[in-house]
C-alpha positions as CSV (number, residue, x, y, z in Angstrom):
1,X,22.1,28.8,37.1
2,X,21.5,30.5,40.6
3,X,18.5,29.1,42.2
4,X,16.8,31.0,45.5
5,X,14.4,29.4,47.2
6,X,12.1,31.9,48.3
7,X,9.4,31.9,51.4
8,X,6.5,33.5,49.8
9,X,3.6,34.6,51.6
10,X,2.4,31.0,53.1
11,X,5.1,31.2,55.6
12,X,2.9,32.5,58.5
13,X,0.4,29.7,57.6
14,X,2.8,27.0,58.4
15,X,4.1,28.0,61.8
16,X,5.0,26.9,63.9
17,X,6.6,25.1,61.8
18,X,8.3,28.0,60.2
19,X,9.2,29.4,63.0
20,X,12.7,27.4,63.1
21,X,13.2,26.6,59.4
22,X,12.4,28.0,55.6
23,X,9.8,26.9,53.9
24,X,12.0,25.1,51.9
25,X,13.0,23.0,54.7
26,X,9.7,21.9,55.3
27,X,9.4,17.8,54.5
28,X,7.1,16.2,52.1
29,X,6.9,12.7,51.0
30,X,10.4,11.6,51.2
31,X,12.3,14.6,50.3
32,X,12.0,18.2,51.6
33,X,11.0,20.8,49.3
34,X,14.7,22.0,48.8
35,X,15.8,17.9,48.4
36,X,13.1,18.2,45.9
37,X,14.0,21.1,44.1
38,X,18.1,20.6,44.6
39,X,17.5,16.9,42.9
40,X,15.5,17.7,39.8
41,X,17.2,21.2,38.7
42,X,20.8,19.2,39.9
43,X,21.8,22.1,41.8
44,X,22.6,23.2,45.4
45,X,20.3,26.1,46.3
46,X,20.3,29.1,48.9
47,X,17.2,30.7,50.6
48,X,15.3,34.2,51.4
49,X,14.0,33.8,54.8
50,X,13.2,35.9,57.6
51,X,16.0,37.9,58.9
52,X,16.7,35.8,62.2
53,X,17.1,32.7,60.0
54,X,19.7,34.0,57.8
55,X,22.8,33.1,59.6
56,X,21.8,29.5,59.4
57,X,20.1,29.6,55.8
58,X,22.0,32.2,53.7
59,X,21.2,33.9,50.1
60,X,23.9,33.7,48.0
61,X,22.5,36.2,45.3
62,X,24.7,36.1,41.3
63,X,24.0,38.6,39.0
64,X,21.5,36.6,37.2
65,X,19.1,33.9,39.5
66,X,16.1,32.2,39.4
67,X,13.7,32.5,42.2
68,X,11.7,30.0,43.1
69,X,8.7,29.9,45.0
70,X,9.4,26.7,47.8
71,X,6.3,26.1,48.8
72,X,5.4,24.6,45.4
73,X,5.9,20.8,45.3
74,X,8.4,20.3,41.8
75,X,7.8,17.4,39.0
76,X,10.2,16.8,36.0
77,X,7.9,18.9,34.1
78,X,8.1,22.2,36.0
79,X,11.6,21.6,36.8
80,X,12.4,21.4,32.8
81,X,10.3,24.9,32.6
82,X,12.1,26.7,35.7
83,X,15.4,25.3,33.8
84,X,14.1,27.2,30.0
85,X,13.1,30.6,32.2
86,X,14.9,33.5,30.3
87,X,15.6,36.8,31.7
88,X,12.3,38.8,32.8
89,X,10.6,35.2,32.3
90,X,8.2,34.2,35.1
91,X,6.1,30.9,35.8
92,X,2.7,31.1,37.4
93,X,0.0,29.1,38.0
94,X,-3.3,30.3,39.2
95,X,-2.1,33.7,39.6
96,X,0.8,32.6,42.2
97,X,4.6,33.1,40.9
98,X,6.1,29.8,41.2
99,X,9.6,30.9,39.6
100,X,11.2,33.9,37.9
101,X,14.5,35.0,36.2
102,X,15.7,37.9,37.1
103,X,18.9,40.1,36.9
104,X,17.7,42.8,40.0
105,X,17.4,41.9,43.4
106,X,14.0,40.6,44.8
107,X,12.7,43.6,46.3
108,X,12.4,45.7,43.2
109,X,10.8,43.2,40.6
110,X,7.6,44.5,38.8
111,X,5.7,41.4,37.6
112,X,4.2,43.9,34.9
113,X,6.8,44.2,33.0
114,X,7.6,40.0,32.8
115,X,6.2,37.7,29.9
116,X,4.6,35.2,32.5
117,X,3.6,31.9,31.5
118,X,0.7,29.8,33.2
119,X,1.1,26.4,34.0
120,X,-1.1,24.1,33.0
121,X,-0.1,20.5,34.7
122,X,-1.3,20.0,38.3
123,X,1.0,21.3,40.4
124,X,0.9,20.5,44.0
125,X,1.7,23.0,46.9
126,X,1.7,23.4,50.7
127,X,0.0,26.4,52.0
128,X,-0.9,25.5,55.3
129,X,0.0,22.6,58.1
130,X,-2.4,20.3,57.3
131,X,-1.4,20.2,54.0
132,X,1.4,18.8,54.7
133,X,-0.3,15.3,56.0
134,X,-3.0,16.1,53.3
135,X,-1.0,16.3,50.0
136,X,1.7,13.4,51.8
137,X,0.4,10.2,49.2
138,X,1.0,12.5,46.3
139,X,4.2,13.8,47.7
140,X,5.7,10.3,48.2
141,X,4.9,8.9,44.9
142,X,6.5,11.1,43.5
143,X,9.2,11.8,44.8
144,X,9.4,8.0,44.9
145,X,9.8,7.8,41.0
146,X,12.5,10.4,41.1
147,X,14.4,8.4,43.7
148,X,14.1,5.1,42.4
149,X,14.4,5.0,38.6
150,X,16.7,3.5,37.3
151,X,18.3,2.1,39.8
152,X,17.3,-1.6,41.9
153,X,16.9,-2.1,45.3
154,X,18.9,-3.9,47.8
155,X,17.6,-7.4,48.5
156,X,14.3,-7.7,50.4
157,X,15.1,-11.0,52.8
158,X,13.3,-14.0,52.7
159,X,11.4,-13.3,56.0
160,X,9.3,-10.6,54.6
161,X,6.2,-10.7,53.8
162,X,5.5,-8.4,50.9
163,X,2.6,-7.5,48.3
164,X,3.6,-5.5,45.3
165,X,7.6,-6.3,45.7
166,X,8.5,-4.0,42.9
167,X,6.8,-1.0,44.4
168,X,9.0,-1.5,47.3
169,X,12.8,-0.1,47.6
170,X,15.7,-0.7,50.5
171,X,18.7,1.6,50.3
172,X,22.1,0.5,51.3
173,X,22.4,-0.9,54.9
174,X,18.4,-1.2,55.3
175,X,17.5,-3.9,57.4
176,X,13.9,-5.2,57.9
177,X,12.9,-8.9,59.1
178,X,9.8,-10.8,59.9
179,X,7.9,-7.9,59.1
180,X,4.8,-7.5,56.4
181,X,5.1,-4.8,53.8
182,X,1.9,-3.9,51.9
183,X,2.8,-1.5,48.6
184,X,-0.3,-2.4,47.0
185,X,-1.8,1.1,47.8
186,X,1.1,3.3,47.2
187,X,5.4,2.8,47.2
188,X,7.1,2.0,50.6
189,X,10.9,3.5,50.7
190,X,13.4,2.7,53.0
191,X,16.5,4.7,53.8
192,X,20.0,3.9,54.3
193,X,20.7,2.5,57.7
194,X,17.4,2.5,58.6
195,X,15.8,-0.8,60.5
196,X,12.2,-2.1,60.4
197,X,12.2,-4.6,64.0
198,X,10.3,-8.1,63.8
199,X,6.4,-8.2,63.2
200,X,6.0,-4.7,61.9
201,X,2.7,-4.1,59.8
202,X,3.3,-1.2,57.2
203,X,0.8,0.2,54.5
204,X,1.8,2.4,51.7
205,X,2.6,4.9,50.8
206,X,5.3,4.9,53.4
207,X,8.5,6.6,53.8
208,X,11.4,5.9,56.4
209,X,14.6,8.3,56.1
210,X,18.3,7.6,56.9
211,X,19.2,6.2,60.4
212,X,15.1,5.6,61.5
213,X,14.2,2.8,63.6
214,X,10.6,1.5,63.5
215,X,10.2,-0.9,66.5
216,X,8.5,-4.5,67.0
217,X,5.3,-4.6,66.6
218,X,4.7,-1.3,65.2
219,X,1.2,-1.1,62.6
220,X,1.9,1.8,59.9
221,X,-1.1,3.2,57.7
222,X,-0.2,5.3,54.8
223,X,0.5,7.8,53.7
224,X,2.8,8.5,56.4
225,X,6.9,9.7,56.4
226,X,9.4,9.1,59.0
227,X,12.2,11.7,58.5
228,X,16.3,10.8,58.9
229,X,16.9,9.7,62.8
230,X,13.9,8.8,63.8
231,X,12.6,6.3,66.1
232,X,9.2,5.0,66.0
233,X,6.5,2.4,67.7
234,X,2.7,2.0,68.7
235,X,0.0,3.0,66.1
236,X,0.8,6.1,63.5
237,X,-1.7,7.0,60.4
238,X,-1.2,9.8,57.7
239,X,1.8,11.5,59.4
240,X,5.1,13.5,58.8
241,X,7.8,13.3,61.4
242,X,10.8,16.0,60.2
243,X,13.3,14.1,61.7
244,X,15.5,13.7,64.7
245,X,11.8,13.5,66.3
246,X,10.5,9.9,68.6
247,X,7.8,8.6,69.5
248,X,9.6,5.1,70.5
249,X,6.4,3.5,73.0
250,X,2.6,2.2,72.1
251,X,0.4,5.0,71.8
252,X,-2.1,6.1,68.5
253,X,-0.6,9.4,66.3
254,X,-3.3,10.4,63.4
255,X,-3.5,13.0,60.7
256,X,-0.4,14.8,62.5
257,X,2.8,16.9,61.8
258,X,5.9,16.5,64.0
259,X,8.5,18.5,63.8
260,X,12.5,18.0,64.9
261,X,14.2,17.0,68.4
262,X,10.0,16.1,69.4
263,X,9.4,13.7,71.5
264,X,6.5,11.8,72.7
265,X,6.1,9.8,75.9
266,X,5.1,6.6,76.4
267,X,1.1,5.6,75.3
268,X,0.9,9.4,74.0
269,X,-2.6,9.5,71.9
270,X,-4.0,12.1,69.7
271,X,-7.6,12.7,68.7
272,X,-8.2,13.2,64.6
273,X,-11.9,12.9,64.7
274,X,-14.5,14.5,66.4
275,X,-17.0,13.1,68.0
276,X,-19.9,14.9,66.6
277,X,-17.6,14.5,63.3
278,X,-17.7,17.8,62.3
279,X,-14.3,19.8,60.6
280,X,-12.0,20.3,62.4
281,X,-11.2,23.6,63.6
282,X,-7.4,24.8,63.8
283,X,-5.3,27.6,65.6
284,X,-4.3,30.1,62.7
285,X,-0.9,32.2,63.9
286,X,-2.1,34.5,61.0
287,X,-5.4,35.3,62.2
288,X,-4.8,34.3,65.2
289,X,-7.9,32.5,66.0
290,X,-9.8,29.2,65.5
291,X,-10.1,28.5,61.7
292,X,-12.2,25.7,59.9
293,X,-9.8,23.3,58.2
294,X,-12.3,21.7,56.0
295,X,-11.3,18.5,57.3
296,X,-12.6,16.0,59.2
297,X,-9.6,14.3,60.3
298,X,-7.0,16.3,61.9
299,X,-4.7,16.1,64.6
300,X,-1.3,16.9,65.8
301,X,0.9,20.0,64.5
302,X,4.4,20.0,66.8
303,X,6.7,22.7,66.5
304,X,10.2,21.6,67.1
305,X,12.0,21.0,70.1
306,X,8.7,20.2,71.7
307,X,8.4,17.1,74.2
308,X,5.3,15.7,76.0
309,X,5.2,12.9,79.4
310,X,3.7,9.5,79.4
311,X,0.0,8.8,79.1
312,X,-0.4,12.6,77.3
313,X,-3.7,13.4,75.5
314,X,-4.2,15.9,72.5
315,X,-7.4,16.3,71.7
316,X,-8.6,16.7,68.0
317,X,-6.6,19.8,66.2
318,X,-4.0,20.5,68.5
319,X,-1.6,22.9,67.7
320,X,1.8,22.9,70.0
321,X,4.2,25.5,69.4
322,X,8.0,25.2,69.5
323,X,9.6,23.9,72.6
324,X,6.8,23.2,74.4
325,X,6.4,20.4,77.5
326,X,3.1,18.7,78.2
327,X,2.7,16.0,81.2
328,X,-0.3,15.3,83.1
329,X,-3.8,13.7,82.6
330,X,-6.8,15.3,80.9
331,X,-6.7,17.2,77.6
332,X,-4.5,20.1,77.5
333,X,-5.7,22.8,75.6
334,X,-5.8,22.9,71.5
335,X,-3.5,25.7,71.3
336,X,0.1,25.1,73.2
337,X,2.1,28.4,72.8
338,X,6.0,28.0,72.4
339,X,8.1,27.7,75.4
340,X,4.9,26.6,77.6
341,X,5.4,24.0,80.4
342,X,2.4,22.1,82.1
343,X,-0.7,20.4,80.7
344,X,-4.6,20.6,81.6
345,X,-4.0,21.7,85.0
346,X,-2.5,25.1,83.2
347,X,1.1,26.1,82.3
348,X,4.0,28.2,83.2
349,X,6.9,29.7,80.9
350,X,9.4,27.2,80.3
351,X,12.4,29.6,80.5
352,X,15.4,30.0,77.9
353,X,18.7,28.4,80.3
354,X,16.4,25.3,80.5
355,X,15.2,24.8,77.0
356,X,19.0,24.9,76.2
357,X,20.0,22.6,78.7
358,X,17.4,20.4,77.1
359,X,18.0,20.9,73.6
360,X,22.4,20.6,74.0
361,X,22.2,16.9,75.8
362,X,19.0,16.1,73.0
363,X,21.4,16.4,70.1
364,X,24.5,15.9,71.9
365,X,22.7,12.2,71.7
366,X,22.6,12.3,68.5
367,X,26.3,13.3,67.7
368,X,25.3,17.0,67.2
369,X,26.3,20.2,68.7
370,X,23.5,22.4,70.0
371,X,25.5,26.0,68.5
372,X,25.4,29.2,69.0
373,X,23.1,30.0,65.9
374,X,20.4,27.0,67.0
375,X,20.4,28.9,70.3
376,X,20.4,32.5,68.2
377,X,17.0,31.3,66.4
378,X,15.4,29.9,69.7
379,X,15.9,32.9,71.7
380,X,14.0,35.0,68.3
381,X,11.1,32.4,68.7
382,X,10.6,33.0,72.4
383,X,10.7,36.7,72.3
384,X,8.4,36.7,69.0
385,X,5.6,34.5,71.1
386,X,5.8,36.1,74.3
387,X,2.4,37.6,73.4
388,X,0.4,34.4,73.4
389,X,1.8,33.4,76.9
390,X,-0.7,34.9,78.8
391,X,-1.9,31.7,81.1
């Protein structure tokens, strides 16, 4: 079985978060949606992307695949149906392909001529940016299950406070003291390596990857995901950091997505609620306007590589784009474009040589090698968003 992971057409509703990955690369709960899809069909999997992206995420195409819509969030269930698809066999659920067999390549399959099959569980999937925050409970229970059946967690020390113990797992190499874990309202999963400092106060559902540091003193509300190398204080409710991303000082987070190599200064605070409390209105790349969210809480949506100064301020739905960097006081605007440099006081193009200075000594702390296709993707993104640089 050849599975390809496929963008479909919510890709330009999650930039700019998509603007340096697949949609498959996108995280969720614990997992990303590939981690998802790669652990319950027990397969490695390969991607169709946009063109600029392929050198780092390839297709590898068989004479026979499954395709597979990414953006779909996977249970045992579906993954058992995507495993039964037969040739000219597609899955669909409300009129959206989640997964098809197919011996031709993608470009020239006619849905007409498939027997497609409607799902009929609840089956979860991002379409925008604030879905990923949104659907983030969901997405960590289950992908909390999948992780943890079977299998029993490392021993919680003495020093913990803990309510609902068996809805709480450590991985090998976890290490948490004096802190106060709450899994009455959802799971809390800790990675491998990962270390919880003294008088940390975490809600579930909460999820901290490989190699993530929460610091002392730190107060966690669910349902909120700390990807793999990520280090973490101050106040943060219902958010997704990717990974590789900080926000190491005191300082509130809300409602907010963060993408890779972020980081954010000390006392950095983000609105999610108006003050009128009325939805929240976001920046949509697709339409490329405002757009009501339907939400009422919303906040932050980083692109990666994007980095703000002490004491910065985001007002209530504020998009930043990728490699972006904010200081100053005052609000900045809602809508940062990529590669901007400045804050309230206005901004200036933050050129290429700098953002990869910045970006090789970033990941050169982290033991990684800023290459030649990182750099590749980077330039694409800067000449693509030119046109909203007009300060």
């Amino acid at each position: 079985m050849n599975v390809i992971l496929f963008d479909s057409d919510v890709r330009n509703a999650l930039l700019p978060l998509t603007y340096t990955r697949p949609v498959a690369d996108i995280r969720v709960g614990i997992l990303t949606l590939r981690e998802k899809w790669e652990n319950l069909l027990s397969t490695t999997t390969t991607t169709i992307t946009e063109d600029y992206l392929t050198d780092k995420y390839p297709m590898v195409e068989f004479q026979a695949n499954i395709m597979v819509n990414a953006s779909f969030i996977p249970t045992l269930n579906l993954a058992k149906k995507v495993r039964k698809l037969k040739e000219n066999e597609a899955l669909l659920k409300n009129g959206t392909v989640i997964a098809f067999f197919t011996s031709n390549t993608q470009e020239i399959v006619d849905f007409s001529s498939y027997n497609c099959t409607e799902v009929n569980e609840n089956i979860l999937q991002i379409k925008n940016v604030c879905d990923i925050f949104k659907l983030n409970e969901a997405a960590i229970k289950l992908d909390f299950e999948i992780i943890t059946k079977g299998r029993v967690s490392q021993p919680i020390p003495d020093t913990v406070h803990c309510i609902n113990k068996e809805n709480i797992f450590l991985e090998e190499g976890a290490k948490v003291e004096i802190a106060v874990l709450n899994a009455s309202k959802g799971p809390i999963y800790i990675g491998k390596e990962a270390e919880i400092m003294e008088a940390c106060m975490i809600r579930g559902p909460f999820a901290m990857g490989q190699n993530s540091l929460l610091k002392m003193g730190a107060k966690i509300y669910g349902a909120t995901t700390l990807g793999p190398h990520c280090k973490v204080g101050g106040e943060v409710n219902n958010s997704v950091f990717f990974g590789y991303s900080n926000k190491a000082h005191d300082g509130f987070l809300g409602n907010s997505v963060i993408g890779e190599w972020c980081n954010l200064g000390a006392d950095t605070n983000n609105s999610n609620l108006k003050n009128n409390y009325a939805n929240v209105k976001l920046w949509h790349y697709e339409t490329e306007r405002f757009k009501d969210t339907g939400l009422q809480f919303c906040g932050l949506i980083m692109g990666d590589h994007s980095k703000c100064g002490i004491n910065t301020m985001f007002n209530t739905g504020t998009i930043v784009g990728v490699s972006a960097n904010i200081y100053g006081g005052n609000f900045p605007r809602n809508f940062i474009p990529s590669f901007s440099w400045g804050g309230s006081a206005g901004f200036t193009e933050y050129k290429l040589p700098k953002v990869f200075e910045v970006a090789s000594k970033v990941m050169a702390r982290k033991g990684l090698t800023f290459t030649q296709q990182e750099q590749d993707i980077l330039t694409h993104v800067y000449n693509e968003t030119a046109k909203y640089r007009n300060y």
